[in-house]
N, C-alpha and C positions, 0 to 999 in steps of 0.2 A: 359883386359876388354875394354881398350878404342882403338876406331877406328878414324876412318878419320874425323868420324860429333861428336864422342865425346870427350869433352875436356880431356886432362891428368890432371890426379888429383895428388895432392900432396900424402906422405904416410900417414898423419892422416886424409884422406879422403877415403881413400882404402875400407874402412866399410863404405861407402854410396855409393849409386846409385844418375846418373844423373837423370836429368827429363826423358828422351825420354828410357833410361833403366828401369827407375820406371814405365814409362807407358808400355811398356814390360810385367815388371813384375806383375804389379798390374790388367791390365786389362783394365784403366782406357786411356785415350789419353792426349797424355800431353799437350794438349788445355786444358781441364778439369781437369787437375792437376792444372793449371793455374787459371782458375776458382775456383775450391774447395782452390784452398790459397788466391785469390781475397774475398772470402765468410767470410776468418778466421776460416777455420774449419780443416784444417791441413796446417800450415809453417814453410816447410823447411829451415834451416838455408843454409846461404849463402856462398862459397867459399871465397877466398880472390878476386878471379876476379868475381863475382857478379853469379855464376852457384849455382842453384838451390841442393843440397843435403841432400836426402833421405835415411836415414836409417833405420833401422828396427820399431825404437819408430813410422814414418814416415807410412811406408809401415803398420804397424799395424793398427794405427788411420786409413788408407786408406781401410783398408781388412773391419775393425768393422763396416766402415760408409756405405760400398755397404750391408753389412748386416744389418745393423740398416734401409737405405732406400728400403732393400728386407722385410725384417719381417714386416716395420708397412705401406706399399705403400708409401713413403715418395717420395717426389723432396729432392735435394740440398737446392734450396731455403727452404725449409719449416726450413732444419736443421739451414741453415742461420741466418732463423728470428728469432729462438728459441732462439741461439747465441744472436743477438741480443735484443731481449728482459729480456737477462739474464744481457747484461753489459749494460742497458742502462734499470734502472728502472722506468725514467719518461715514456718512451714509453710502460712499461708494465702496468705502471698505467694510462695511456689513451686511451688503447687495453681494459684493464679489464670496465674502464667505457664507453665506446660504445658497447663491449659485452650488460654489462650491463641495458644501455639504452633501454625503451621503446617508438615506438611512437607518439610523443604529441601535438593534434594540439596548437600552440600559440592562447592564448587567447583573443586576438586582431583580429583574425584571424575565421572569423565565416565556420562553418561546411561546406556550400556548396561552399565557398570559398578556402578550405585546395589545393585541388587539383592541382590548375591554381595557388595560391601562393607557393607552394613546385615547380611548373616549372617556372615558375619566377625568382627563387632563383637558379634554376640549371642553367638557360639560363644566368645568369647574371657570377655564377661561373665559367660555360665554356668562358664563352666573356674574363674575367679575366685570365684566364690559357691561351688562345689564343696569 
C-alpha cells in the first residue's frame, strides 16, 4: 500500500490509512481532513512519527458526517459550533440568551434618539476592533 509520497507504516498500523489514502477513500481532500480535525469533529490518532491514521472507527465518522451535512444542508462549521456549544456550556448559555433577547430601547435613551445612538455605539465598537 505505501508508495514513494506515503509513509511505510509500522505492522499495527497496517489497519489504517494515511491522510492522502483516506482522502482517496473517503471523498473528502486531505486539506479538509485537515480542517475537519482542526474543527474536532474527527481525530485521527497519530503514528509514532506524528502521521495522521485513519481507520475504519475514522473513515466512518468521515462517511456519517458528509451524510449528516447532505440530509440536514449543513457547512462543517455549523457541525463545528454545535461541537462547541456542547463542551463549552458558558457559550451555550450566552447563544440561548441573545437568541432570547428582544429589542430594548435604553431608557435614557429617548424614541427619536434610538437610532443615531445604536450608530454611535457601532461606530465606537468598530474603532475598538480597528
Amino acid at each position: 500500500m505505501a508508495s514513494a509520497t506515503t509513509p511505510k507504516r509500522a505492522a499495527k498500523d497496517a489497519d489504517a490509512l494515511t491522510i492522502n489514502e483516506a482522502a482517496e477513500t473517503s471523498g473528502w481532500s486531505a486539506r479538509m481532513l485537515r480542517y475537519i480535525e482542526n474543527a474536532g469533529l474527527v481525530e485521527p490518532p497519530r503514528s509514532p512519527a506524528g502521521y495522521r491514521l485513519y481507520g475504519p472507527g475514522e473513515l466512518q465518522r468521515l462517511r456519517t458526517l458528509r451524510e449528516l451535512l447532505n440530509s440536514h444542508d449543513l457547512e462543517i462549521s455549523n457541525v463545528g459550533f454545535a461541537r462547541r456549544l456542547r463542551k463549552e456550556p458558558q457559550l451555550g448559555h450566552a447563544v440561548n440568551l441573545w437568541l432570547d433577547q428582544t429589542p430594548e430601547r435604553p431608557a435614557e435613551v429617548a424614541d427619536a434618539d434610538w437610532l443615531s445612538w445604536e450608530q454611535r455605539k457601532h461606530k465606537k465598537l468598530l474603532e475598538a476592533a480597528a
